[in-house]
N, C-alpha and C positions, 0 to 999 in steps of 0.2 A: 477700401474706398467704396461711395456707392457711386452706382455705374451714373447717373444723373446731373451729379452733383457738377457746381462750378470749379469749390476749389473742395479737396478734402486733406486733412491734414491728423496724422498718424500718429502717437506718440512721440508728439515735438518736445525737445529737451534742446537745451543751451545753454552751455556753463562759459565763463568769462575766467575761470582759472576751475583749480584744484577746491579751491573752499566755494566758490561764487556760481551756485547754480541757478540763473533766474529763469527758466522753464523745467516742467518737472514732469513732463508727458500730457501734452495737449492732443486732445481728439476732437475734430467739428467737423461738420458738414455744409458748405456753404452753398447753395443755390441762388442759379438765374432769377435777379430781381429782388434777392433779400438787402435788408437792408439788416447789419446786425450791428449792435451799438456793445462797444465793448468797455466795462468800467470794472473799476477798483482803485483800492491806494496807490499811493504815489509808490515807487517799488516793487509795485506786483509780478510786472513783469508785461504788461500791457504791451508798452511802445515797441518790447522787444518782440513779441507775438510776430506784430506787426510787418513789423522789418523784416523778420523770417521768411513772413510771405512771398516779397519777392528776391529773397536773400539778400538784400540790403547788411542782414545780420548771416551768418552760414549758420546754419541750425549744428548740432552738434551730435543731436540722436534722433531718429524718426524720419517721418516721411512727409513731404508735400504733393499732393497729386494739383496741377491746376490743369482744366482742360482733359483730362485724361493722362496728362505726363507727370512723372516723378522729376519734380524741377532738383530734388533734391540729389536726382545722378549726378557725379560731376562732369559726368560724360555731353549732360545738358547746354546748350548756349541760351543761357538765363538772361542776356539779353534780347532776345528773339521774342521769349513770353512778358518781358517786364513792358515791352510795347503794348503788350494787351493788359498789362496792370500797372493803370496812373497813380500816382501817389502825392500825397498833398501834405506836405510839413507843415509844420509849427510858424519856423520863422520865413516862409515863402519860397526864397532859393533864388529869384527872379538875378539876371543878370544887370546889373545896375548900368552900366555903359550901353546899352541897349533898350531900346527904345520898347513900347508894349507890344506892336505888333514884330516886331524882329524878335524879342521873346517867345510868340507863339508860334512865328513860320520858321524857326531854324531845324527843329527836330522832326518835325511832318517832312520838309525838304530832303533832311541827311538821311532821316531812316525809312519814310514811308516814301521817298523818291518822287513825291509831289512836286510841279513846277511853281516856281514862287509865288506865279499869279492865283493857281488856285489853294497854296497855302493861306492866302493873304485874304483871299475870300471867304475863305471856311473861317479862320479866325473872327473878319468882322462880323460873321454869321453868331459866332458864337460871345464876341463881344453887345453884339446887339441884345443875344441872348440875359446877358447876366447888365446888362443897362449900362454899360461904359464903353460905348462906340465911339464915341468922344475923346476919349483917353489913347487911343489909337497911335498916336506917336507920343504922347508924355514916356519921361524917365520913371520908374520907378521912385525916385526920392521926390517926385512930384505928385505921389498917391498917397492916400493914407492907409493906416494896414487892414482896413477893411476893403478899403481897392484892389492893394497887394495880394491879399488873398482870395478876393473872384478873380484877380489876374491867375493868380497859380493854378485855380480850379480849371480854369477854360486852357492853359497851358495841357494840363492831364487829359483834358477832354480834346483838345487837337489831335491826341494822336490815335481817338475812334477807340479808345479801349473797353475790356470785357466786364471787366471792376476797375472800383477807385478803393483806391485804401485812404484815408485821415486819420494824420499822427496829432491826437490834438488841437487840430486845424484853429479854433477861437483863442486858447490861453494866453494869445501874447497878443491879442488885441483889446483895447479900452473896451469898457462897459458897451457903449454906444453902439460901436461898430458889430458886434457879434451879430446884433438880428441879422443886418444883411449877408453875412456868408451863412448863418443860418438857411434863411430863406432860399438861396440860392441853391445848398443842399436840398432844401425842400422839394423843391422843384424838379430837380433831377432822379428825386426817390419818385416824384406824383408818375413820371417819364419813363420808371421803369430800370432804372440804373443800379447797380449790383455795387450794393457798398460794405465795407466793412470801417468803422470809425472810432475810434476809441476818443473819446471825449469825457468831462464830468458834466456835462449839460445834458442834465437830466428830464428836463421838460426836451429836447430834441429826441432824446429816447423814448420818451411815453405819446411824442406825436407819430414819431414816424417811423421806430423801428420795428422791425417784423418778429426780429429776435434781441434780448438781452444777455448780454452774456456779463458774469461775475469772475474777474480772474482774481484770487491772490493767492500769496504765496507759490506765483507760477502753476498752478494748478486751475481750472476751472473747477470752481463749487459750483455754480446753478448757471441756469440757462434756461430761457423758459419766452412765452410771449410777453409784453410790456405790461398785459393787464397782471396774468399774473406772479410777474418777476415781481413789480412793486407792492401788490396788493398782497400778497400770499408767502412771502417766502420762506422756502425751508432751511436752506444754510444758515445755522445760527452766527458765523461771523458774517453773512450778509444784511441779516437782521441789524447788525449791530452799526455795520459800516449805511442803512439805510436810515438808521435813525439817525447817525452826524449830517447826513445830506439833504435830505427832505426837510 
């Protein structure tokens, strides 16, 4: 691992049986403030990376260092560091009986021992932030999914973490809605926020990521800056997978 790094992650492997290996020994380096955009086909093995990180998935061989700790000990309480690593799905998570700001103050409350009032304030701080201060007491089924997900983003960021991991974060919202949790991202990379995101929105990789990474077949082939992952590349299956997307 390097002694600097945020998260460093060791010959990661993950099989799902006997025949079904979808990682195949991942090595990266993640630092304070990158922002790294991680793509390939659908099956690569991207999501699963992902989820490794804060073992959402249990890695199956190798190592994760976040912070300086091997989260991958089991000796580890990997709930301890997942509070410093937010994570932001697909489909949102948001609790539907629950109103937006009871969404954002329940887990500052239970885990960061904050009293209601100044959960409730940080939230609207951070609902101000992303423009839906307004929404404040709506349900969930009264957002649309472009609401839903700055709702989930500012949920992640309630709880003051180190990174944000996105699984996908736009796929399952309509055309329209993408710019705004786009932008939203944007904003929190302009701020300094340590992300790692696995998306196919490849104009958010070429604006704002520091690094691109190419996973397939469980394997990282290239890695590089955004100018020259897209302009330059040398994995010929990246070549090949850049010519269907661009």
């Amino acid at each position: 691992m390097k002694d600097n790094a945020l998260i460093s992650v060791r010959g990661l492997e993950k099989s799902f049986s006997k025949d079904i290996q979808v990682l195949k020994g991942i090595d990266i380096d993640i630092f304070k403030g990158d922002v790294v955009v991680v793509l390939g086909p659908s099956g690569s093995g991207k999501s699963t990376f992902l989820r490794c990180l804060n073992r959402l998935e249990e890695p199956t061989g190798g190592h994760i260092f976040f912070e300086g700790t091997d989260i991958t000990d089991p000796k580890v309480n990997i709930n301890v560091h997942r509070q410093k690593m937010g994570m932001v799905f697909q489909q949102f998570n948001l609790f539907p009986h629950k109103t937006v700001i009871d969404n954002l103050t329940m887990a500052p409350v239970k885990l960061l021992g904050k009293s209601k009032d100044e959960a409730k304030k940080d939230a609207m701080d951070l609902l101000n932030r992303v423009g839906l201060a307004e929404k404040a007491n709506a349900y969930p089924n009264q957002l649309s999914g472009g609401q839903k997900q700055r709702i989930a983003i500012v949920r992640a960021l309630a709880m003051n973490p180190d990174v944000l991991l996105f699984d996908e974060p736009t796929s399952a919202l309509d055309p329209e809605m993408v710019g705004e949790v786009l932008d939203v991202m944007k904003e929190l990379a302009k701020a300094g926020m340590t992300m790692v995101v696995v998306t196919h929105e490849i104009g958010f990789a070429k604006e704002v990521a520091t690094d691109v990474v190419f996973i397939d077949d469980g394997v990282i082939k290239e890695k590089n800056n955004p100018q020259e992952f897209f302009n330059n590349p040398q994995d010929d299956r990246l070549k090949e997978f850049l010519s269907k997307v661009l």
